[in-house]
N, CA, C and O atoms as a CHARMM CRD file, in Angstrom:
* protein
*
  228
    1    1 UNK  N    130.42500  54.31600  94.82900 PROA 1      0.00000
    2    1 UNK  CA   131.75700  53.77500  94.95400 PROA 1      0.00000
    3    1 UNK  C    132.27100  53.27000  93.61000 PROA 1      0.00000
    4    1 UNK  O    133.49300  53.26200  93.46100 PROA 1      0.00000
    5    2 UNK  N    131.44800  52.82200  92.55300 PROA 2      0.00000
    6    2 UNK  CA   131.61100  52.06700  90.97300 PROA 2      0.00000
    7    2 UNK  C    132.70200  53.59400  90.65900 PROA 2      0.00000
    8    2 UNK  O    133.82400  53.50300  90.16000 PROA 2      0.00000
    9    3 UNK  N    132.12900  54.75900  91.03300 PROA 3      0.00000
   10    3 UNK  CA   132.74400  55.69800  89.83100 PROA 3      0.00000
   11    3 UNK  C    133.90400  56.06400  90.13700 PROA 3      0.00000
   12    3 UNK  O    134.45600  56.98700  89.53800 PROA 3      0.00000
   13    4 UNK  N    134.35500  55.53700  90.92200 PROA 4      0.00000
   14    4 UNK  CA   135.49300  55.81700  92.14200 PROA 4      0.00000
   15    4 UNK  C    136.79900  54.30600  91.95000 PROA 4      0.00000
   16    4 UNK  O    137.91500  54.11500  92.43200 PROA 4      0.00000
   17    5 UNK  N    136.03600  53.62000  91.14000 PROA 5      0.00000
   18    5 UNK  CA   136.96700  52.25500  90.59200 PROA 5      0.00000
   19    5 UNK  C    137.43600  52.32800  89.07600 PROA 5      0.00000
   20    5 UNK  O    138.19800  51.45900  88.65200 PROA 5      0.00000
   21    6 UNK  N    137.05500  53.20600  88.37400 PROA 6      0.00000
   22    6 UNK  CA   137.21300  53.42600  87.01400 PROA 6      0.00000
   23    6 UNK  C    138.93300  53.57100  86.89400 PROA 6      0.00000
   24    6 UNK  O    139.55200  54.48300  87.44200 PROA 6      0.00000
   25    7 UNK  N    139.55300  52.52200  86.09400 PROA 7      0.00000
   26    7 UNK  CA   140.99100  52.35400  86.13400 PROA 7      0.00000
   27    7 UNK  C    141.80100  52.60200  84.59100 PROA 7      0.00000
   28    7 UNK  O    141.78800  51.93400  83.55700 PROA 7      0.00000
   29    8 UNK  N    142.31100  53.54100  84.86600 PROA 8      0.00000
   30    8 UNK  CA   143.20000  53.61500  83.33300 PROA 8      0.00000
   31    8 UNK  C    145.11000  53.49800  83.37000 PROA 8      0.00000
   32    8 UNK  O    145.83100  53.46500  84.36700 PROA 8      0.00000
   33    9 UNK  N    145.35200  53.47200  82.47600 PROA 9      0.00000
   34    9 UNK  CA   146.84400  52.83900  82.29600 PROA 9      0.00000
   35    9 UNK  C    147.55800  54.27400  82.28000 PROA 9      0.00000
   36    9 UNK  O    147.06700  55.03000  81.44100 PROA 9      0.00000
   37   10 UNK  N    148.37000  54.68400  82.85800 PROA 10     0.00000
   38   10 UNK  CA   149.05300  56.20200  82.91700 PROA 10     0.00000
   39   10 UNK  C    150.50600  55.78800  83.36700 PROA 10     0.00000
   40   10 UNK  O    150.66800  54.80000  84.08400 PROA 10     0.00000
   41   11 UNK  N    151.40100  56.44500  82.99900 PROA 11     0.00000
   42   11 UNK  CA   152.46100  56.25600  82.49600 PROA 11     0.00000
   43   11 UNK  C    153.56900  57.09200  83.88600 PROA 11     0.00000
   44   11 UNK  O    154.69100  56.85400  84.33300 PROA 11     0.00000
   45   12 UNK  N    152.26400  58.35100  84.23700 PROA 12     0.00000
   46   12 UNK  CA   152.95300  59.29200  85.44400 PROA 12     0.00000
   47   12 UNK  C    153.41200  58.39500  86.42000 PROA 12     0.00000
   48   12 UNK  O    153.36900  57.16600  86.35100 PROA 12     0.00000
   49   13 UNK  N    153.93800  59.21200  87.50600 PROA 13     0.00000
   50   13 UNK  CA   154.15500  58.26900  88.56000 PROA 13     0.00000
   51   13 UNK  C    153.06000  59.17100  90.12200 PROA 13     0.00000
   52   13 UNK  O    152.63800  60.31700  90.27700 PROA 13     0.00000
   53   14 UNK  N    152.98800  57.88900  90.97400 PROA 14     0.00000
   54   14 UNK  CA   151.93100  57.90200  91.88200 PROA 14     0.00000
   55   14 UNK  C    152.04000  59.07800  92.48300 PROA 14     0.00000
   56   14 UNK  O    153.21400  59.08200  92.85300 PROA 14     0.00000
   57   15 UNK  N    151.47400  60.25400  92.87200 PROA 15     0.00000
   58   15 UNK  CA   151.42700  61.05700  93.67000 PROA 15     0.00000
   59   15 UNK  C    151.57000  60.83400  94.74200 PROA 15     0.00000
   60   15 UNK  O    151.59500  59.63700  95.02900 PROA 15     0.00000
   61   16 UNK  N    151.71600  61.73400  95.74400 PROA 16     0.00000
   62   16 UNK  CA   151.68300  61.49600  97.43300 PROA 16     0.00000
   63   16 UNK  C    149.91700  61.28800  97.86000 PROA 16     0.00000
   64   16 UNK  O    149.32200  60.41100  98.48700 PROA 16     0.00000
   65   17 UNK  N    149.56200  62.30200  97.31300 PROA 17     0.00000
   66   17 UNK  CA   148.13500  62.11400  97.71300 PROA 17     0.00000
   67   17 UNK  C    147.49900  61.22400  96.82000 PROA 17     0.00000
   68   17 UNK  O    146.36700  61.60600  96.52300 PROA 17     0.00000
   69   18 UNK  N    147.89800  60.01300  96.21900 PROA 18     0.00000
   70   18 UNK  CA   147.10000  59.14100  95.67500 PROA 18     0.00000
   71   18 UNK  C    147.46700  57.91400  96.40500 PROA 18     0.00000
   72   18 UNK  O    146.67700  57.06700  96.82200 PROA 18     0.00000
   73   19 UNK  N    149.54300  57.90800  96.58300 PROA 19     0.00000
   74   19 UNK  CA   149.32100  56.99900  97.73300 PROA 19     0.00000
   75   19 UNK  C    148.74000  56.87300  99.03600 PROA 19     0.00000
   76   19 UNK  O    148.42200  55.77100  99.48300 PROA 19     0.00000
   77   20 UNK  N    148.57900  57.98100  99.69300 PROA 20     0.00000
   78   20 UNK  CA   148.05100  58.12300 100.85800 PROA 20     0.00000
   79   20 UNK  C    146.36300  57.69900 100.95300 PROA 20     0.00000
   80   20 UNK  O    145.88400  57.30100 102.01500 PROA 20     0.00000
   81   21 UNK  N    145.62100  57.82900  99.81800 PROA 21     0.00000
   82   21 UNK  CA   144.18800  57.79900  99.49100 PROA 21     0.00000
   83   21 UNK  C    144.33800  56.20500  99.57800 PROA 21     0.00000
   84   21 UNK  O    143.86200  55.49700 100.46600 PROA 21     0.00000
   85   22 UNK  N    145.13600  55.76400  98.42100 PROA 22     0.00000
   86   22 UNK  CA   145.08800  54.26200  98.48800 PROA 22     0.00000
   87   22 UNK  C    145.65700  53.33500 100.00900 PROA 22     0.00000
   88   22 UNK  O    145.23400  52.23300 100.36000 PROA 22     0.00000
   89   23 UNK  N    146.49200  53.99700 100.56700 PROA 23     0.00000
   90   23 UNK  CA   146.61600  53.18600 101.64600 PROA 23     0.00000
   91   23 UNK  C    145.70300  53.09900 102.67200 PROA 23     0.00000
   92   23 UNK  O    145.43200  52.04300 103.24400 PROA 23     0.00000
   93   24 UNK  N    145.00200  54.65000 103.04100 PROA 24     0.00000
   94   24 UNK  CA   143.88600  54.92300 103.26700 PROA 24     0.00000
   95   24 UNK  C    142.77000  53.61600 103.04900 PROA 24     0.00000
   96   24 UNK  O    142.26400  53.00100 103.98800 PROA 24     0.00000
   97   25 UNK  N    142.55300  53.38600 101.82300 PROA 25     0.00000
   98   25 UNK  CA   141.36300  52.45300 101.21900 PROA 25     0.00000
   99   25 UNK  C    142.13400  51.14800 101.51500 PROA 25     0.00000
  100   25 UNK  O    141.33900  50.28500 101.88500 PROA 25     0.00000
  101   26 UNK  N    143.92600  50.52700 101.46500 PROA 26     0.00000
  102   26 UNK  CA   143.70400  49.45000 101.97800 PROA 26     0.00000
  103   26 UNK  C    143.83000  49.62200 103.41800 PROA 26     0.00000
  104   26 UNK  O    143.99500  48.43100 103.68200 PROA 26     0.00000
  105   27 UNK  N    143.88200  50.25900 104.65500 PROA 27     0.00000
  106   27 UNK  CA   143.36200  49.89000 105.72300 PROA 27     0.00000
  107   27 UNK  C    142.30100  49.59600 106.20600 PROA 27     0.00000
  108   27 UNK  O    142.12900  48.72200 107.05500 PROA 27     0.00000
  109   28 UNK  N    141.07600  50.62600 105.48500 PROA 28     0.00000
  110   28 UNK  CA   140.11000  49.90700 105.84000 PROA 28     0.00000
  111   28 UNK  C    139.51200  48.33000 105.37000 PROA 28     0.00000
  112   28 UNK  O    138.76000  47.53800 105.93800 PROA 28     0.00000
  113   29 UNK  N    140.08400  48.30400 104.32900 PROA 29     0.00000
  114   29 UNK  CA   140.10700  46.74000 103.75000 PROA 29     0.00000
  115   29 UNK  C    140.50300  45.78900 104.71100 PROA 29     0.00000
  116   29 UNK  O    140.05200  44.67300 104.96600 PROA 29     0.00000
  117   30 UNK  N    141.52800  46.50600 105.24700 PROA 30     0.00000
  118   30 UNK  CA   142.85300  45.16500 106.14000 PROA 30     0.00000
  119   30 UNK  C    141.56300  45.39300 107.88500 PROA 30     0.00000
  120   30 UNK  O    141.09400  44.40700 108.45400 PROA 30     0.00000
  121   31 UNK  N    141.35800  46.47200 108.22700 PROA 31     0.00000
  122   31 UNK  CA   140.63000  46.36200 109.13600 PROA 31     0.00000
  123   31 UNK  C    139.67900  45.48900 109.07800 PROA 31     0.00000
  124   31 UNK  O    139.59400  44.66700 109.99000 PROA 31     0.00000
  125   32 UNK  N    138.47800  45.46200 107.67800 PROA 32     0.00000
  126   32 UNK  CA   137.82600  44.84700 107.84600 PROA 32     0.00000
  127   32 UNK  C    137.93200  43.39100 107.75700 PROA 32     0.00000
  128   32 UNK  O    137.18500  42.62300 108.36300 PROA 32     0.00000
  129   33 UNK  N    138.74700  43.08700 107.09200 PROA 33     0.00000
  130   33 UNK  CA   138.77900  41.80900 107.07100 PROA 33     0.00000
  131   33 UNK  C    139.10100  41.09000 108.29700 PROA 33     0.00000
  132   33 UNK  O    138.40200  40.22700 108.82800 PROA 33     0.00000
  133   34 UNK  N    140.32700  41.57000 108.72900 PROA 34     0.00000
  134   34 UNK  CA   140.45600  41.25500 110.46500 PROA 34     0.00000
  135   34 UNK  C    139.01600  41.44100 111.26100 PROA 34     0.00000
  136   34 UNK  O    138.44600  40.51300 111.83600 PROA 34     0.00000
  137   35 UNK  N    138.87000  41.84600 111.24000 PROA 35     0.00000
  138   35 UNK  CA   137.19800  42.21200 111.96000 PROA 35     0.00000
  139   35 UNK  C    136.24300  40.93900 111.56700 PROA 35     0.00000
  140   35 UNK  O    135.47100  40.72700 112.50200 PROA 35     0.00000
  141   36 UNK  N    136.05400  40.05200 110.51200 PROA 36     0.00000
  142   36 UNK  CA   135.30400  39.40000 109.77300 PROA 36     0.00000
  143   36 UNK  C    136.01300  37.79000 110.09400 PROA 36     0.00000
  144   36 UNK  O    135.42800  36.72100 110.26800 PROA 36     0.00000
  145   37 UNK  N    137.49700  38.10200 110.09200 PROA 37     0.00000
  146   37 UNK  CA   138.32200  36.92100 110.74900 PROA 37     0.00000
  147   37 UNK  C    137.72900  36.32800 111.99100 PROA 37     0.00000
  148   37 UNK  O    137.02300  35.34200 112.20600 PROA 37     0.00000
  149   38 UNK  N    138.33900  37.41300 112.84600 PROA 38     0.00000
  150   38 UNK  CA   138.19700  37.35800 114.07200 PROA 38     0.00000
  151   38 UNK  C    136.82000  36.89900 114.73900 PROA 38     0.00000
  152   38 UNK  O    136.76900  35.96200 115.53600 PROA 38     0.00000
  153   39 UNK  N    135.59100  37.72500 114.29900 PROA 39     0.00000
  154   39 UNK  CA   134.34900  37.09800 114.64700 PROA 39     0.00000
  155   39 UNK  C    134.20700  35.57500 113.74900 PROA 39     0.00000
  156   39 UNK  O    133.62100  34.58600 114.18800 PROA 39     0.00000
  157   40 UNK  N    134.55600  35.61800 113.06000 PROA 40     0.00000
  158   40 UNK  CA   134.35700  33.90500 112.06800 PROA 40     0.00000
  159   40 UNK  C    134.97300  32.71200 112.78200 PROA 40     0.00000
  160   40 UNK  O    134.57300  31.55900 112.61600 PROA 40     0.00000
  161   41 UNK  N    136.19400  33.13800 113.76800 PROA 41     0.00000
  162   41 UNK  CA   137.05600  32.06400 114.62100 PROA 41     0.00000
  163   41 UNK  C    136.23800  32.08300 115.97100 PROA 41     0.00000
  164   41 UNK  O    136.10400  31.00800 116.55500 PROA 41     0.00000
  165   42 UNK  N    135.68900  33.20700 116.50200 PROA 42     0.00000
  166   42 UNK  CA   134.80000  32.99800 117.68500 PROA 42     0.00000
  167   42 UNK  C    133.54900  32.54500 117.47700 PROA 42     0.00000
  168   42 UNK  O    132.95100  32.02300 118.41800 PROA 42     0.00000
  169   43 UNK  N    132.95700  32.66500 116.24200 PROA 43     0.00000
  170   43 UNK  CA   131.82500  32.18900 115.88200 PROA 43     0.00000
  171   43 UNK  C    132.29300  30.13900 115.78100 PROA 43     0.00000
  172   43 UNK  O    131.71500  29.25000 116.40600 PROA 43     0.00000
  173   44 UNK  N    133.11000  30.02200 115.10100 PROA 44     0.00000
  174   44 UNK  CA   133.89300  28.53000 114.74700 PROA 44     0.00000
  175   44 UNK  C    133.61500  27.80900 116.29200 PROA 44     0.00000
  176   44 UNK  O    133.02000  26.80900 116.69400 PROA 44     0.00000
  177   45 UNK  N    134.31400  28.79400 116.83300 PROA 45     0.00000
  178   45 UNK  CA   134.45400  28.14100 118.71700 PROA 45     0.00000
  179   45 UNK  C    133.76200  28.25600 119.65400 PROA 45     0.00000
  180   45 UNK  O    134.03700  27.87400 120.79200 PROA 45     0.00000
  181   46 UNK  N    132.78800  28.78900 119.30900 PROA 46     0.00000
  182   46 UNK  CA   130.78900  28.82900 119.82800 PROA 46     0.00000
  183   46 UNK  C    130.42900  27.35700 119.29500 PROA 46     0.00000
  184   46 UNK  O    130.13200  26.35700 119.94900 PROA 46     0.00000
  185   47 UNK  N    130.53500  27.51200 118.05400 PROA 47     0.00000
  186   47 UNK  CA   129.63600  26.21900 117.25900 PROA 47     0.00000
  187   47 UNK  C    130.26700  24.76500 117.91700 PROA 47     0.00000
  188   47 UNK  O    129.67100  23.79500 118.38600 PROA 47     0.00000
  189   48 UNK  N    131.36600  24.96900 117.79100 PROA 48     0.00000
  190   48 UNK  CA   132.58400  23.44600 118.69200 PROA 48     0.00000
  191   48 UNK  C    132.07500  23.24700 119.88000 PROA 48     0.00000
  192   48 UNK  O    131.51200  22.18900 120.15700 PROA 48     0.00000
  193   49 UNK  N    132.21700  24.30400 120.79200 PROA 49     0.00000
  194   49 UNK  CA   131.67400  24.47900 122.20900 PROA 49     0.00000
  195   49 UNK  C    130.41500  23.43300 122.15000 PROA 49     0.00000
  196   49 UNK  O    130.51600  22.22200 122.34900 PROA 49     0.00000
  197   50 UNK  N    129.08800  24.20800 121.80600 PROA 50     0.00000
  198   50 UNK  CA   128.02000  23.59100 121.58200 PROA 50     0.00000
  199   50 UNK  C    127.77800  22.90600 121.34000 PROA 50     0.00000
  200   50 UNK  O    126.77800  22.54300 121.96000 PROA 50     0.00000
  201   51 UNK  N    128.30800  21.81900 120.16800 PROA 51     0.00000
  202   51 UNK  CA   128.61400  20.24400 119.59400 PROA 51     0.00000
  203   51 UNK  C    129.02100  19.36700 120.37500 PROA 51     0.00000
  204   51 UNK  O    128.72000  18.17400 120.32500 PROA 51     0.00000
  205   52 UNK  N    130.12300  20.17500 121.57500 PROA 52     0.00000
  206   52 UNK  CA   130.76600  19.28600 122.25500 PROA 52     0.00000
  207   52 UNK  C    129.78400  18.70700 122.98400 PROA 52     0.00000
  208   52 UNK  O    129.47800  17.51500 122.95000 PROA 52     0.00000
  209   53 UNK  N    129.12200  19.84800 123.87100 PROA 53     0.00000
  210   53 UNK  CA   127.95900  19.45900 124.96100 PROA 53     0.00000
  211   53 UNK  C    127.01900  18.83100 124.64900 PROA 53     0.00000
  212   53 UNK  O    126.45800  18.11800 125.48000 PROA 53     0.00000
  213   54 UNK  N    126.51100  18.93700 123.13600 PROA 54     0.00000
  214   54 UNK  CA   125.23000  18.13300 122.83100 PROA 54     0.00000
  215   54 UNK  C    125.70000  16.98700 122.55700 PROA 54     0.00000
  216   54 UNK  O    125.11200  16.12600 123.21300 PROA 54     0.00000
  217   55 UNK  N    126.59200  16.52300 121.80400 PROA 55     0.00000
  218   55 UNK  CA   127.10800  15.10000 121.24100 PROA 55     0.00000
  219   55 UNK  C    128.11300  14.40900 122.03700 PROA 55     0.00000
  220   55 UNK  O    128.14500  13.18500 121.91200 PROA 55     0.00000
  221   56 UNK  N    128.95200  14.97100 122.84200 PROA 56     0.00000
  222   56 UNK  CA   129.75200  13.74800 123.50700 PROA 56     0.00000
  223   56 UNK  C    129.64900  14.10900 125.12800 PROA 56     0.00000
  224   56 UNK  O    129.99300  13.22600 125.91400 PROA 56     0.00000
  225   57 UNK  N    129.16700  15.43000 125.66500 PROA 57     0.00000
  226   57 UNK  CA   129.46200  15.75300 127.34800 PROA 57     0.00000
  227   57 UNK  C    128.22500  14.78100 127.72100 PROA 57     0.00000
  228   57 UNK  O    127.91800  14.59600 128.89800 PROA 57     0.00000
């Protein structure tokens, strides 16, 4: 993936198929992160849950 990040300064303008590659690469970005969210807030509200019952129920 390193050889695939190699970035130079070019003057052209973006192709179709370079935007499409890059939007490509940020969805899966945007997927994953939602994915990493989402379990991190259910994970958050497991841990609360559990605190509740041991320390004040």
């Amino acid at each position: 993936m390193a050889d695939e990040m190699v970035v130079s300064y070019s003057d052209k303008p973006v192709t179709e198929a370079q935007k499409a590659k890059d939007f490509e690469e940020h969805a899966k970005t945007y997927e994953a992160f939602m994915g990493w969210t989402k379990w991190g807030i259910i994970g958050n509200v497991i841990l609360l849950i559990a605190l509740y019952f041991i320390f004040i129920h």
